[in-house]
mmCIF file of the N, C-alpha and C atoms, coordinates in Angstrom:
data_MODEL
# 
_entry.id   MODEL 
# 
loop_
_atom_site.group_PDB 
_atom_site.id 
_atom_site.type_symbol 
_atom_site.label_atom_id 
_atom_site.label_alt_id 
_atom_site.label_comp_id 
_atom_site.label_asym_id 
_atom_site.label_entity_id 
_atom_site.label_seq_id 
_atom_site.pdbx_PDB_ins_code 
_atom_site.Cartn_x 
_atom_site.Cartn_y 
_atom_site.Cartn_z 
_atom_site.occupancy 
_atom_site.B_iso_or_equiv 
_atom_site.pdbx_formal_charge 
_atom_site.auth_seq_id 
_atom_site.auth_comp_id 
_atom_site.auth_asym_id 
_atom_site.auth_atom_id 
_atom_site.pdbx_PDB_model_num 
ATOM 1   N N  . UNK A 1 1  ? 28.899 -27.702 12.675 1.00 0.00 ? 1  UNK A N  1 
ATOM 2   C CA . UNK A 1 1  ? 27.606 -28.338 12.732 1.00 0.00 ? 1  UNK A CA 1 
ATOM 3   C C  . UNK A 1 1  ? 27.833 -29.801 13.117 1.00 0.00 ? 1  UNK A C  1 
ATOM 4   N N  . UNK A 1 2  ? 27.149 -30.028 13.820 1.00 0.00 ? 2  UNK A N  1 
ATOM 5   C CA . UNK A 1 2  ? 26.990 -31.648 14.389 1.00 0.00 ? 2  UNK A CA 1 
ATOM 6   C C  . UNK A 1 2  ? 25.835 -32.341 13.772 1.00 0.00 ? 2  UNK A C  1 
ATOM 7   N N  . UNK A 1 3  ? 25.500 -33.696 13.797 1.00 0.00 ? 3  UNK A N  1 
ATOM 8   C CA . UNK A 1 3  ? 24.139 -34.315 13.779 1.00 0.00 ? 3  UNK A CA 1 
ATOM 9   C C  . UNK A 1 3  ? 24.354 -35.304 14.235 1.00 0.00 ? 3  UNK A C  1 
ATOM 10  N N  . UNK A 1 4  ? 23.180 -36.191 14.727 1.00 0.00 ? 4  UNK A N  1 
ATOM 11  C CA . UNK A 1 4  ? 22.763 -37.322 15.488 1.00 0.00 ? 4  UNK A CA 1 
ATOM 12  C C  . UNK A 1 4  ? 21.683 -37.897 14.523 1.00 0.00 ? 4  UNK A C  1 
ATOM 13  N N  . UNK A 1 5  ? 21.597 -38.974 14.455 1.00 0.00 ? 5  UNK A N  1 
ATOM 14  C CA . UNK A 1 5  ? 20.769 -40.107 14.124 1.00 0.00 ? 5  UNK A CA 1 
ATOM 15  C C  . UNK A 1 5  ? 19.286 -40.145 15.732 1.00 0.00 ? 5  UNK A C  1 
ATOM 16  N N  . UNK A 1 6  ? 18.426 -39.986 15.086 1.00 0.00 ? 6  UNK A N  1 
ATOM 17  C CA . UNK A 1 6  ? 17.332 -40.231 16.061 1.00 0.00 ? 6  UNK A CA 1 
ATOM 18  C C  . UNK A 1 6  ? 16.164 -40.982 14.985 1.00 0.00 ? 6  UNK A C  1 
ATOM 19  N N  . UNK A 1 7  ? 16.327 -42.410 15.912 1.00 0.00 ? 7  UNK A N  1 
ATOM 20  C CA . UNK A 1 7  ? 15.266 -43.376 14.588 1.00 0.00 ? 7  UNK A CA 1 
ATOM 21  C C  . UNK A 1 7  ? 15.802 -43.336 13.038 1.00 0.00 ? 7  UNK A C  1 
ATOM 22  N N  . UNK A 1 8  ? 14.478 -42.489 12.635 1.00 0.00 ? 8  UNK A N  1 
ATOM 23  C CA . UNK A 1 8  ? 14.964 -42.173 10.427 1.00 0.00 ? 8  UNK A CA 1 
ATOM 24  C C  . UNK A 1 8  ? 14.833 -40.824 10.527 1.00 0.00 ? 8  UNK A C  1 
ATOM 25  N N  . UNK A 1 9  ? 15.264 -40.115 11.354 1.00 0.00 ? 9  UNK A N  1 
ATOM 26  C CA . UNK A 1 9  ? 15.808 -38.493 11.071 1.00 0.00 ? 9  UNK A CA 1 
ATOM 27  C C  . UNK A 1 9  ? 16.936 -38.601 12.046 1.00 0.00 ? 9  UNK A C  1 
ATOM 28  N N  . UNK A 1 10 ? 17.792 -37.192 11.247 1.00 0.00 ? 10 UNK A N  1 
ATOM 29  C CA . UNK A 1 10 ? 18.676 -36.973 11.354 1.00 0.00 ? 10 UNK A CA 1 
ATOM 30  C C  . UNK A 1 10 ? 18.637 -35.600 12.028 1.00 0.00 ? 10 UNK A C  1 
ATOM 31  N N  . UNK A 1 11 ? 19.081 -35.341 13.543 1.00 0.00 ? 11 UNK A N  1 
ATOM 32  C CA . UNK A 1 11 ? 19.358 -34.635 14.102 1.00 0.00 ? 11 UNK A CA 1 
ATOM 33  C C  . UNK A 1 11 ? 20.661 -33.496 14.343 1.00 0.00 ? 11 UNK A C  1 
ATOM 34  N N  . UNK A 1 12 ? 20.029 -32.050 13.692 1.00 0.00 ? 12 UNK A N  1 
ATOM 35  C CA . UNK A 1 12 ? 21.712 -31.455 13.367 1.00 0.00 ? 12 UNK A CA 1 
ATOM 36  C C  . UNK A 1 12 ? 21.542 -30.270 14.094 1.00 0.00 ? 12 UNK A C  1 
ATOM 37  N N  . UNK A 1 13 ? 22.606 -29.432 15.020 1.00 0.00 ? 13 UNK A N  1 
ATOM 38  C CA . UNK A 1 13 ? 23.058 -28.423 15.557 1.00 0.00 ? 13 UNK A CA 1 
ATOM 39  C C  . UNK A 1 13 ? 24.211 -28.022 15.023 1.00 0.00 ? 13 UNK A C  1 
ATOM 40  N N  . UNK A 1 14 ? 23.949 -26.310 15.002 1.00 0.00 ? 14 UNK A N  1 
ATOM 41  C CA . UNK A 1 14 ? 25.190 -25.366 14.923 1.00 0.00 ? 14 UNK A CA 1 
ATOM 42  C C  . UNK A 1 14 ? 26.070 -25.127 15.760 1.00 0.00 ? 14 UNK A C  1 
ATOM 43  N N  . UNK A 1 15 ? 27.213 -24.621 15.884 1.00 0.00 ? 15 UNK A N  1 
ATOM 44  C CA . UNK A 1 15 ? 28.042 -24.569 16.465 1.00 0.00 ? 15 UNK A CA 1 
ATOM 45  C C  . UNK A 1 15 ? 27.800 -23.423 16.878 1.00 0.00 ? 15 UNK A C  1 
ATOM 46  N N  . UNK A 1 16 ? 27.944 -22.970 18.282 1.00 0.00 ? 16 UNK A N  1 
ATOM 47  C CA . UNK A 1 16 ? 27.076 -21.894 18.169 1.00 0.00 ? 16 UNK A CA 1 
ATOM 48  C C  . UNK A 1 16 ? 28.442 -20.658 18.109 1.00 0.00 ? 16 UNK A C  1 
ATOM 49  N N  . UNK A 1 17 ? 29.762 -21.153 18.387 1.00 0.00 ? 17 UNK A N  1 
ATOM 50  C CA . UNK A 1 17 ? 30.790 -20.404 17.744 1.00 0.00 ? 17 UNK A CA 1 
ATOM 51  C C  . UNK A 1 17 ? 30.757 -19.651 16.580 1.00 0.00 ? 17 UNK A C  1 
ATOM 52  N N  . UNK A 1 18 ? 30.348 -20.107 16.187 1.00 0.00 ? 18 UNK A N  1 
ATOM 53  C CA . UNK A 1 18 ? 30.310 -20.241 14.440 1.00 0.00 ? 18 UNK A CA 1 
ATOM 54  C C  . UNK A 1 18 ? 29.188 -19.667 13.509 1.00 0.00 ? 18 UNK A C  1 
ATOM 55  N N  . UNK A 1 19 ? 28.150 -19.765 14.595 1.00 0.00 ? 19 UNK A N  1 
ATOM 56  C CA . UNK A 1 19 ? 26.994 -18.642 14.420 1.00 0.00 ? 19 UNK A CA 1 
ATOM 57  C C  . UNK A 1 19 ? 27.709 -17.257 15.179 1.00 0.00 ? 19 UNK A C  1 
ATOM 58  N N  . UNK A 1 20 ? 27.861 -17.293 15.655 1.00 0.00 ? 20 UNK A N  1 
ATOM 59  C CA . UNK A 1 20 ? 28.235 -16.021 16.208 1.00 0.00 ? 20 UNK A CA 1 
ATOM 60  C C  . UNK A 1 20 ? 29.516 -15.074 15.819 1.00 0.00 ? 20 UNK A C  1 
ATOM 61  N N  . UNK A 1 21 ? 30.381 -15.742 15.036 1.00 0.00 ? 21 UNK A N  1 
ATOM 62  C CA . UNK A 1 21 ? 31.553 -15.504 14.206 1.00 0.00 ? 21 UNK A CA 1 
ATOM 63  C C  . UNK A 1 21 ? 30.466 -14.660 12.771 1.00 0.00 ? 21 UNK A C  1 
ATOM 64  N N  . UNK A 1 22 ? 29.738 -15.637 12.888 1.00 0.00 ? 22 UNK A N  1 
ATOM 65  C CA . UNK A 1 22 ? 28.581 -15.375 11.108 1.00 0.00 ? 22 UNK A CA 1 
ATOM 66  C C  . UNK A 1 22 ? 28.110 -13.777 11.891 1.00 0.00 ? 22 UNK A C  1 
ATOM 67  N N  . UNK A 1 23 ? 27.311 -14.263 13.002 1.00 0.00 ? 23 UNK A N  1 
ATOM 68  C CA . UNK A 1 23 ? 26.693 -12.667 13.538 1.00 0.00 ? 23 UNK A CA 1 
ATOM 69  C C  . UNK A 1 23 ? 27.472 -11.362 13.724 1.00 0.00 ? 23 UNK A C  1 
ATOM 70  N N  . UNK A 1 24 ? 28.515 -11.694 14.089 1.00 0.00 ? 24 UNK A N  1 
ATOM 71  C CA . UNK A 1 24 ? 29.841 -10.393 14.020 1.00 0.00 ? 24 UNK A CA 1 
ATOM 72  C C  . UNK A 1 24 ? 29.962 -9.983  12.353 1.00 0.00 ? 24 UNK A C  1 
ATOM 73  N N  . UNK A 1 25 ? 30.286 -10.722 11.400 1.00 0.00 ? 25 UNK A N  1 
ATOM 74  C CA . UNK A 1 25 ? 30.219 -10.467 10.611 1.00 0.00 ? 25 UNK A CA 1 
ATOM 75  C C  . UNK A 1 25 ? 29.183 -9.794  9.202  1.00 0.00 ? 25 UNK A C  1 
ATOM 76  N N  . UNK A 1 26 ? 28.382 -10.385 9.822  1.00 0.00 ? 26 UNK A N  1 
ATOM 77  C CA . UNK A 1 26 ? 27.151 -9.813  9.160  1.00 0.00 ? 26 UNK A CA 1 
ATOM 78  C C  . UNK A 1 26 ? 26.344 -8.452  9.811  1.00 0.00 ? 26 UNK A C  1 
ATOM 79  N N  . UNK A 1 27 ? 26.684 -7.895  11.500 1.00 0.00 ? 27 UNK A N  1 
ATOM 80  C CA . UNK A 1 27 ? 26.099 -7.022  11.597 1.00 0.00 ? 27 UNK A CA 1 
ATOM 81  C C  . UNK A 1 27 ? 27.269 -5.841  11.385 1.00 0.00 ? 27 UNK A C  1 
ATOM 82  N N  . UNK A 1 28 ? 28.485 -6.315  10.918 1.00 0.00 ? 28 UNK A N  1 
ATOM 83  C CA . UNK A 1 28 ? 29.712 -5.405  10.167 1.00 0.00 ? 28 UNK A CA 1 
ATOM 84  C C  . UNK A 1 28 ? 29.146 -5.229  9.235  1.00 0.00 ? 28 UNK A C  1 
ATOM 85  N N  . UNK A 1 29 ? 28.925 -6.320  8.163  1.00 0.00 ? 29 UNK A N  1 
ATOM 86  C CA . UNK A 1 29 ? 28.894 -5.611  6.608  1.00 0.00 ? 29 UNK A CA 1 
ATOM 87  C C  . UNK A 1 29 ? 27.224 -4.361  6.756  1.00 0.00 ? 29 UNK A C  1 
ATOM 88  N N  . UNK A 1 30 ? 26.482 -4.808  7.855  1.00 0.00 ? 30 UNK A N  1 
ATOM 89  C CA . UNK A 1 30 ? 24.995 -3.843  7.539  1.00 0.00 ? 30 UNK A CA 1 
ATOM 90  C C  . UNK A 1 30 ? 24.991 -2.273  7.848  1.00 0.00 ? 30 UNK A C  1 
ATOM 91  N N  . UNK A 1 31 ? 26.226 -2.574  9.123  1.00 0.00 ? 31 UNK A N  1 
ATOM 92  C CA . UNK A 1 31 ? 26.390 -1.048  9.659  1.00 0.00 ? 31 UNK A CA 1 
ATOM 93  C C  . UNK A 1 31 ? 27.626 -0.396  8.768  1.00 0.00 ? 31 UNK A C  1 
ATOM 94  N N  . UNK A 1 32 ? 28.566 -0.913  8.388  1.00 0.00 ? 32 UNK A N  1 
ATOM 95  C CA . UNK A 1 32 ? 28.895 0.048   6.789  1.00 0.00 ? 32 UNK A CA 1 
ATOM 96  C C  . UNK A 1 32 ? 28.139 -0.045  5.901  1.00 0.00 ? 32 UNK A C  1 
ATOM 97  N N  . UNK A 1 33 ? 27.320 -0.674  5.676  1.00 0.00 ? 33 UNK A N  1 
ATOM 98  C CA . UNK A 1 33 ? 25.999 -0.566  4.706  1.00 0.00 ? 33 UNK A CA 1 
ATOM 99  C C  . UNK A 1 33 ? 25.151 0.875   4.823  1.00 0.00 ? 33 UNK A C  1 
ATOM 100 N N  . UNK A 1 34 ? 24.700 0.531   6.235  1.00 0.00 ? 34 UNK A N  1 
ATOM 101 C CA . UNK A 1 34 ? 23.898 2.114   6.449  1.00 0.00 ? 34 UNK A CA 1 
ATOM 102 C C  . UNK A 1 34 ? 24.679 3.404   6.706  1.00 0.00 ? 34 UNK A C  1 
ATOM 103 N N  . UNK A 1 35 ? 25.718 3.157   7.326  1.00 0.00 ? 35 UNK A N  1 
ATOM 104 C CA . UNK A 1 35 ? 26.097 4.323   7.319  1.00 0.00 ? 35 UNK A CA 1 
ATOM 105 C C  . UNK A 1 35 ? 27.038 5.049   5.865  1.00 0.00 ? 35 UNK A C  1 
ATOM 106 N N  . UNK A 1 36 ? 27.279 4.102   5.090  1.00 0.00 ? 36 UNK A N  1 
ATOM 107 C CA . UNK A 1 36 ? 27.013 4.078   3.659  1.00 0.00 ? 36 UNK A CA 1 
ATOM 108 C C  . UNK A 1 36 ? 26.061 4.901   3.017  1.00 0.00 ? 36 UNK A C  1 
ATOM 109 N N  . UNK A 1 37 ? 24.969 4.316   3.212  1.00 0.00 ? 37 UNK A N  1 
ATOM 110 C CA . UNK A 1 37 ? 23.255 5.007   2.590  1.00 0.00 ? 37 UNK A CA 1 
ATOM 111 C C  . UNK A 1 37 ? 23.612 6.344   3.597  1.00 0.00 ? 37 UNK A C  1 
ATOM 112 N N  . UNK A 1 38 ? 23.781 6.374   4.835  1.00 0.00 ? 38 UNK A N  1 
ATOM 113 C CA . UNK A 1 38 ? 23.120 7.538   5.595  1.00 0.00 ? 38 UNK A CA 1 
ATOM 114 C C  . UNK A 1 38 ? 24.447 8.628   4.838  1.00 0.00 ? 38 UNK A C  1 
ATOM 115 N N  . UNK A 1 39 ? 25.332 8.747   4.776  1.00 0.00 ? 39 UNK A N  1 
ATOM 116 C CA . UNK A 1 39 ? 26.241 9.218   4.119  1.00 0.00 ? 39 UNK A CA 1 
ATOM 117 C C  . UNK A 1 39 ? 25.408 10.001  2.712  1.00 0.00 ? 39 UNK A C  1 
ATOM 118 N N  . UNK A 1 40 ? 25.244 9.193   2.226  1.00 0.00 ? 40 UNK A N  1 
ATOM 119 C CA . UNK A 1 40 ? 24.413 9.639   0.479  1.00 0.00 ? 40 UNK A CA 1 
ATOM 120 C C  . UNK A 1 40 ? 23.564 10.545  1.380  1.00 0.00 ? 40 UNK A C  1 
ATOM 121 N N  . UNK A 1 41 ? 22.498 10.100  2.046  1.00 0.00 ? 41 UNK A N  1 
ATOM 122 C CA . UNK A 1 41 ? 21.294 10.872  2.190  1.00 0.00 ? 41 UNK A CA 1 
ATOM 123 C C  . UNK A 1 41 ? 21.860 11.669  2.757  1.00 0.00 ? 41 UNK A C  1 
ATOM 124 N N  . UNK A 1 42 ? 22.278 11.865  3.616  1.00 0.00 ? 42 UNK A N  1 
ATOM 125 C CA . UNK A 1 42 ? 23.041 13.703  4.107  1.00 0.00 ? 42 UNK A CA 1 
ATOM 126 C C  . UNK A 1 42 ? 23.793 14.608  3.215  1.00 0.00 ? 42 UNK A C  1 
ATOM 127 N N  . UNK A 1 43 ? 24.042 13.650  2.220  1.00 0.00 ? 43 UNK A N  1 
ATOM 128 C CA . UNK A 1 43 ? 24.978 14.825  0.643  1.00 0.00 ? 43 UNK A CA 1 
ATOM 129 C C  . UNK A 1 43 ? 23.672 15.070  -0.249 1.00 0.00 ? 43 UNK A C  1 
ATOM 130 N N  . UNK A 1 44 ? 22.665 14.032  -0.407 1.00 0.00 ? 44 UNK A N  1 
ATOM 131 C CA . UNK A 1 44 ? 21.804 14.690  -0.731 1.00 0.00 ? 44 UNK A CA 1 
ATOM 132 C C  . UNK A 1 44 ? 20.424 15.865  -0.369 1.00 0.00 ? 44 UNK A C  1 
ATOM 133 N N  . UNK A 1 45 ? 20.752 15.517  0.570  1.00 0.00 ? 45 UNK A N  1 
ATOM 134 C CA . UNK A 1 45 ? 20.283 16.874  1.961  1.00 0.00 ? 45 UNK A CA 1 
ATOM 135 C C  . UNK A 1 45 ? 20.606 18.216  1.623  1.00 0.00 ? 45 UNK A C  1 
ATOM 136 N N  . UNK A 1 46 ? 22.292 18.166  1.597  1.00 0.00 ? 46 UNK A N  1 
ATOM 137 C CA . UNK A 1 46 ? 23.045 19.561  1.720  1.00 0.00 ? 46 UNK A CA 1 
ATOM 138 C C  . UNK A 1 46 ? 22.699 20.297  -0.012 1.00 0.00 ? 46 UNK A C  1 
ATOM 139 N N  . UNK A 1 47 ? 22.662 19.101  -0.799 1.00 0.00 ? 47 UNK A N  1 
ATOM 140 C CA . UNK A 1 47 ? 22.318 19.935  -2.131 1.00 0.00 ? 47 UNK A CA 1 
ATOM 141 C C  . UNK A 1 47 ? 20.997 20.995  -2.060 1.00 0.00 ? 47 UNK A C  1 
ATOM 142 N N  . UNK A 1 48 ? 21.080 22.117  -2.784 1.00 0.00 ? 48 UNK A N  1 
ATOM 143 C CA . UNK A 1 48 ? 20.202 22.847  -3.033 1.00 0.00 ? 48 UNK A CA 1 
ATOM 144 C C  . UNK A 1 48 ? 19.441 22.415  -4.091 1.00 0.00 ? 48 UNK A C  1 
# 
């Protein structure tokens, strides 16, 4: 993250590396997440 002074605020950007390191990672943990859940719901499917 960067920032700049503009007047009396303070101007800040992400790195956009670094967002995107975050985005790899976070759409990892969701898709073992669901396919997690989807897992359950198909064992609970097969039960009679």
């Amino acid at each position: 993250m960067t920032d700049r002074a503009v007047g009396t605020r303070r101007v800040y950007r992400l790195n956009p590396a670094g967002v995107a390191a975050l985005r790899d990672q976070l759409e990892t943990f969701w898709n073992r997440a669901l396919d997690g859940y989807q897992d359950v719901v198909d064992q609970t499917e097969e039960k009679p």
